[in-house]
N, C-alpha and C positions, 0 to 999 in steps of 0.2 A: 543218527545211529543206524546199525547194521539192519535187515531188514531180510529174517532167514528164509529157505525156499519152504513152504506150506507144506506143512505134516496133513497126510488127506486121510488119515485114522483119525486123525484130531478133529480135522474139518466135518469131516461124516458124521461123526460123533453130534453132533451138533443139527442134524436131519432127520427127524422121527421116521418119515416118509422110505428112509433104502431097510427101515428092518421091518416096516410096513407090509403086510400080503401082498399087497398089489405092488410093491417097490423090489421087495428082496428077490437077489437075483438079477435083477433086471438093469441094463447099462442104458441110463436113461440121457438121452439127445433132443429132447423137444423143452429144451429151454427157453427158445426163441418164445414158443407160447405160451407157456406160463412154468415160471422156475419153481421150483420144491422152496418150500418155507423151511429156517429152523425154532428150536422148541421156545424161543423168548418171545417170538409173534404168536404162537398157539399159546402159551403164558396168558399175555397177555389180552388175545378176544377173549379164552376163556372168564378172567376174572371180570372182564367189562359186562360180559352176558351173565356172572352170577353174583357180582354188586354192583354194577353201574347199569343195568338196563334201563335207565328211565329216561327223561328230556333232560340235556344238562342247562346247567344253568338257574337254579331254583337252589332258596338256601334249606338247602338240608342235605343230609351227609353221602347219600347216595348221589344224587344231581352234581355236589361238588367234585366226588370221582371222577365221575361222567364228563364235567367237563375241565378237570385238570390230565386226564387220560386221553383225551382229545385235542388238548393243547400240545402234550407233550409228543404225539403223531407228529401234526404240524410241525414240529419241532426237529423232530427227528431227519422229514423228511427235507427239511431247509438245509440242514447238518448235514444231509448226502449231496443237495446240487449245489451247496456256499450260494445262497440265497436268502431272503430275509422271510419270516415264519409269515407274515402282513401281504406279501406278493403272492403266496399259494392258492391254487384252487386244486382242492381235492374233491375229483367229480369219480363218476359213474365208469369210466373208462377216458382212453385217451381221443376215439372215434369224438364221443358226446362233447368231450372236453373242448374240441376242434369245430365240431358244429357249433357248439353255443358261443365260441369266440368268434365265428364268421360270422354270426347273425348278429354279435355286436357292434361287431368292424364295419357292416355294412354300410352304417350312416357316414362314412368317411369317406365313401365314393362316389363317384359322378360318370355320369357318359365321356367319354375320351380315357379317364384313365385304365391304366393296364395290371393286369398280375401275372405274374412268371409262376408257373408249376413245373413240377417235373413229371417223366415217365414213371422216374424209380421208386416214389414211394409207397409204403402201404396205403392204402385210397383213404383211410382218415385223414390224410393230408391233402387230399387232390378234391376228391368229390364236396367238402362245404365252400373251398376258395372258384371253383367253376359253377358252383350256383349263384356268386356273386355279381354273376355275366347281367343276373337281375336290375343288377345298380346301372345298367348300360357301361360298364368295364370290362372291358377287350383282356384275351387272356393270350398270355405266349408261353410257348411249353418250353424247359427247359430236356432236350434229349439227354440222356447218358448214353455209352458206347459199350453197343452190345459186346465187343469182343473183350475189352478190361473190365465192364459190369460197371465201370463207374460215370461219376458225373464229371465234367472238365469246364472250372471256373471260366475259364476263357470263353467258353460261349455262354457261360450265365454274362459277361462283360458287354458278348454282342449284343443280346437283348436288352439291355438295360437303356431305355430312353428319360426322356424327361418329364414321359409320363408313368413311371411305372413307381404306382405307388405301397405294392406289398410283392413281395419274396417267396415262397416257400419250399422248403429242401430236407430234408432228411439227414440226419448226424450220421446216419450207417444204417445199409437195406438188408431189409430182412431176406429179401434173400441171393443176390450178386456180393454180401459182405463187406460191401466197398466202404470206406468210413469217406466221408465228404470235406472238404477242406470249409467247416463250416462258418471259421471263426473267417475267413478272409470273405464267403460270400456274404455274411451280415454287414461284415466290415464294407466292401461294394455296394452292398442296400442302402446303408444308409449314406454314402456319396452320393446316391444318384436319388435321394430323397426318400426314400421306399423304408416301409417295415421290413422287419424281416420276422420269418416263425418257422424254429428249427422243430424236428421228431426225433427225440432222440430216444424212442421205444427200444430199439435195435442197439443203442450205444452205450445205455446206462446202466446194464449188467456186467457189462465187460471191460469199462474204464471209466475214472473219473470224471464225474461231467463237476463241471467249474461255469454255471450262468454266469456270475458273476466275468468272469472272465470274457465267454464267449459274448456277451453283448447284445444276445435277440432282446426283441422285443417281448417273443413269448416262445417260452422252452415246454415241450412237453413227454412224457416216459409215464410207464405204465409200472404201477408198486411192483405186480402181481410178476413182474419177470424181475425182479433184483431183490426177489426173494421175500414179498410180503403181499398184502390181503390184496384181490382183486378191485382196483380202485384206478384210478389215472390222476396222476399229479400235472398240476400246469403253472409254471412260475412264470409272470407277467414283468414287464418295467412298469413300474409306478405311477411317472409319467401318463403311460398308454390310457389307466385304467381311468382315468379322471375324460377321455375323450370318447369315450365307449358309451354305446346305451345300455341300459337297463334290462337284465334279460330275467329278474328274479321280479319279486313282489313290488309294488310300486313302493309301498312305505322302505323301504329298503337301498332304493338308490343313495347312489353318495354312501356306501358302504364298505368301501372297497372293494378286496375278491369275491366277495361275498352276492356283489352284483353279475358274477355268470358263474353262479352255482343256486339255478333254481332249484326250492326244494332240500337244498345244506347239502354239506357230506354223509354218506350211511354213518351213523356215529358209531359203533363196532370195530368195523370195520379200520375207519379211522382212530381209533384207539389203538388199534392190533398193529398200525406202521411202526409205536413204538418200540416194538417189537426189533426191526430191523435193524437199526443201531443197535440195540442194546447185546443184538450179534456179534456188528463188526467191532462193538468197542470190548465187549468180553475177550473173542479171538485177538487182538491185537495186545490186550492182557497175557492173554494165554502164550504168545508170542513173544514178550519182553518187551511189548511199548512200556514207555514211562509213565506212572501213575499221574504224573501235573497234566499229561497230555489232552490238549481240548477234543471235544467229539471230532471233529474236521479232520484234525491231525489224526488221529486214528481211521477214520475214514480213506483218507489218502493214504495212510500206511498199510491198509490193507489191500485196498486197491491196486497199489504200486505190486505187492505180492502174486494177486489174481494176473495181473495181466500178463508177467513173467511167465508163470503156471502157462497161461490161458494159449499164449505165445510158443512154448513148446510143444503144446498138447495140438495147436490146429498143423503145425507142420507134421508131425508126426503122422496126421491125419491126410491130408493135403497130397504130402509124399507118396503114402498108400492109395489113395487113392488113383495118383497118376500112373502108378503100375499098374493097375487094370485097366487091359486096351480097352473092355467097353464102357469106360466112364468115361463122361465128358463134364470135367471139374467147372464150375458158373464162375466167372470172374477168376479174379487171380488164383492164381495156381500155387504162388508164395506168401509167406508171412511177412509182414513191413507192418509201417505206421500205420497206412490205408487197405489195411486188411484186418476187419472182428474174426473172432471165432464164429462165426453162421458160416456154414459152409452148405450149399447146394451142388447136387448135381444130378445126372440124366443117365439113363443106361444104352446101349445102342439098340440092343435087342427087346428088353423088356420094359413095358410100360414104368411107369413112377412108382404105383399102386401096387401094381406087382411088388419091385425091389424094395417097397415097405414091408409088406404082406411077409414078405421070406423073412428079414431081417427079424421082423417080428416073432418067425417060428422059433429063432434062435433067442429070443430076452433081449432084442435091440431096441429101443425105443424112440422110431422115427414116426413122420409124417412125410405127407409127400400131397402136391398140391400149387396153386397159386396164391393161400397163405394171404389173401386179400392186396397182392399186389400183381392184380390183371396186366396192368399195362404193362408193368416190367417181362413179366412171365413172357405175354404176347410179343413185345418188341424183340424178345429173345430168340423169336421164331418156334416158339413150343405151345403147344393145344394146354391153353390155361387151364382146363378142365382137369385136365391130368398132371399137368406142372413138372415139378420137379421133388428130389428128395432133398428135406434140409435136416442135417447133424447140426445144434447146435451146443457148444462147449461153453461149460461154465467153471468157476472155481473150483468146483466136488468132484468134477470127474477124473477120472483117472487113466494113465496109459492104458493099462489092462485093459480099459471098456473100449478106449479108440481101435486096441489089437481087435477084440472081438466083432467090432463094427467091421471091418474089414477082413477079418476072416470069412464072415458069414457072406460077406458080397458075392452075390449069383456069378458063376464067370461059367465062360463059353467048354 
């Protein structure tokens, strides 16, 4: 069925946060670090914290809230990556999420073998897999090319020996915007015998992620940027989980996901994910999806919407930007396949800091920074400290804020 371009009065509507103090007025850009929620996720923490606040699982009527409100998260958030609710680990962030899957993986290594990292990702992806140097396992970096921002499979190809026994790569950088060709480097991992373990933090606001499809062995995104409660989701292969040690209570092994989420999920919290369907399947109502249609199908029917949006709005941006001689645009300069909406760039004359600071007197709503991805910053040739500025565009925004964002750009 037809699949119309996004009414963003509709969408808005739908955001407590732009008629908010601290919102109204204001063209907000730092989605990359954590997106505005809409009102069905504040729905529903609200109602967890004033009848389900207790330990779930216990028979009596609140506990059984508690814990069909916490199932129905899980739920929710399997229904966004097409994964199964039993493979989820909903932890603390996606940083913890990655540590505590490194210190599980680590029994699986030995002296000789190797692990491929790359420059480009944010360091929850880089710093737990290089402390695995412990297991006496050799590490080989995979570079990305400072002048396109991106990574180039061909040399993840050179690396890849016969000892290399895990992967890891980034589904799209938080800040070069590059999306990675991820499904073909898991697909090369595992030829060459290797795990693989995609970040798709950066990816999973702005397109459909499909595990299922791609293949890793462990996917991981953060709620708190695809529009729900500060948590980090991590869907594992199955397989994996039965080869992993123990990173929770002893009585607890042989438990599934439940084995590297020491401590559970904040239960609130995880209650409030349900929240985020109950978004995209409302709007997709509100839009003409068919009523028989299952959560997925509305999920990818809205998704396919956003990215259309999301795809107009970065070129529009992108463009503007290249007209101002002293911007120097981070990665590609155009919109394709392998270009997200996170858009960085640099000013010639004025610090990062600064062309935030200004942007800011005007109701722009940037950051500007290394955004915890040093290395990339660095190999860029730019003082991490100061970084760079990142715009990033999500479904709610609008032309109008992209015009403002660059009208307000400091120019010579």
């Amino acid at each position: 069925m037809s699949n119309p371009p996004l009414d963003l009065d509709a969408v808005r509507a739908w955001f407590p946060a732009f008629d908010a103090p601290t919102g109204a007025g204001w063209a907000f850009f730092e989605n990359a670090g954590s997106a505005y929620v809409p009102r069905p996720v504040i729905d529903r923490l609200t109602r967890f914290m004033i009848e389900a606040k207790v330990q779930p699982g216990a028979p009596f009527p609140a506990s059984a809230l508690a814990t069909r409100m916490m199932a129905d998260g899980v739920a929710a958030m399997a229904a966004l990556a097409n994964t199964a609710p039993e493979s989820l680990v909903i932890g603390a962030d996606t940083s913890t999420n990655l540590h505590v899957l490194a210190n599980a993986l680590a029994c699986l290594l030995a002296p000789g073998d190797e692990i491929v990292v790359t420059n480009l990702d944010h360091e929850s992806n880089i710093t737990p897999w290089r402390r695995l140097t412990r297991t006496g396992a050799t590490l080989r970096e995979w570079q990305f090319d400072p002048e396109t921002g991106a990574l180039d499979v061909a040399d993840l190809e050179a690396l890849l020996t016969e000892n290399t026994r895990l992967v890891c790569l980034p589904h799209a950088s938080n800040i070069t915007g590059a999306v990675s060709e991820a499904a073909r480097a898991v697909r090369l991992a595992h030829e060459a015998g290797a795990l693989a373990v995609v970040d798709g933090v950066s990816f999973a606001p702005h397109a459909l992620v499909d595990v299922a499809a791609l293949d890793a062995d462990a996917y991981t995104f953060s709620a708190y940027k695809v529009f729900g409660p500060h948590v980090g989701v991590m869907a594992l292969r199955p397989e994996l989980l039965g080869r992993l040690e123990n990173q929770n209570h002893m009585f607890l092994s042989g438990t599934g996901a439940l084995t590297l989420n020491p401590g559970g999920p904040s239960h609130e919290l995880c209650a409030a994910l349900g929240g985020v369907t109950d978004y995209l399947e409302a709007l997709d109502r509100q839009r003409g999806g068919p009523d028989e249609a299952s959560p997925r199908d509305r999920v990818a029917r809205c998704f396919a919407a956003f990215e259309a949006h999301q795809t107009a709005l970065t070129a529009r941006l992108l463009d503007g930007l290249a007209a101002v001689p002293e911007i120097r645009i981070i990665g590609s300069p155009s919109v394709g396949a392998h270009r997200s909406p996170t858009v960085a760039f640099t000013h010639a004359t004025l610090s990062s800091r600064t062309v935030a600071e200004r942007l800011g007197e005007h109701r722009v709503a940037v950051r500007h920074g290394a955004f915890y991805a040093w290395r990339a910053v660095h190999a860029l040739g730019l003082d991490p400290a100061d970084g760079i500025v990142r715009a990033s565009l999500v479904h709610y925004n609008t032309a109008d804020e992209v015009d403002r964002l660059l009208n307000a750009l400091p120019r010579a």
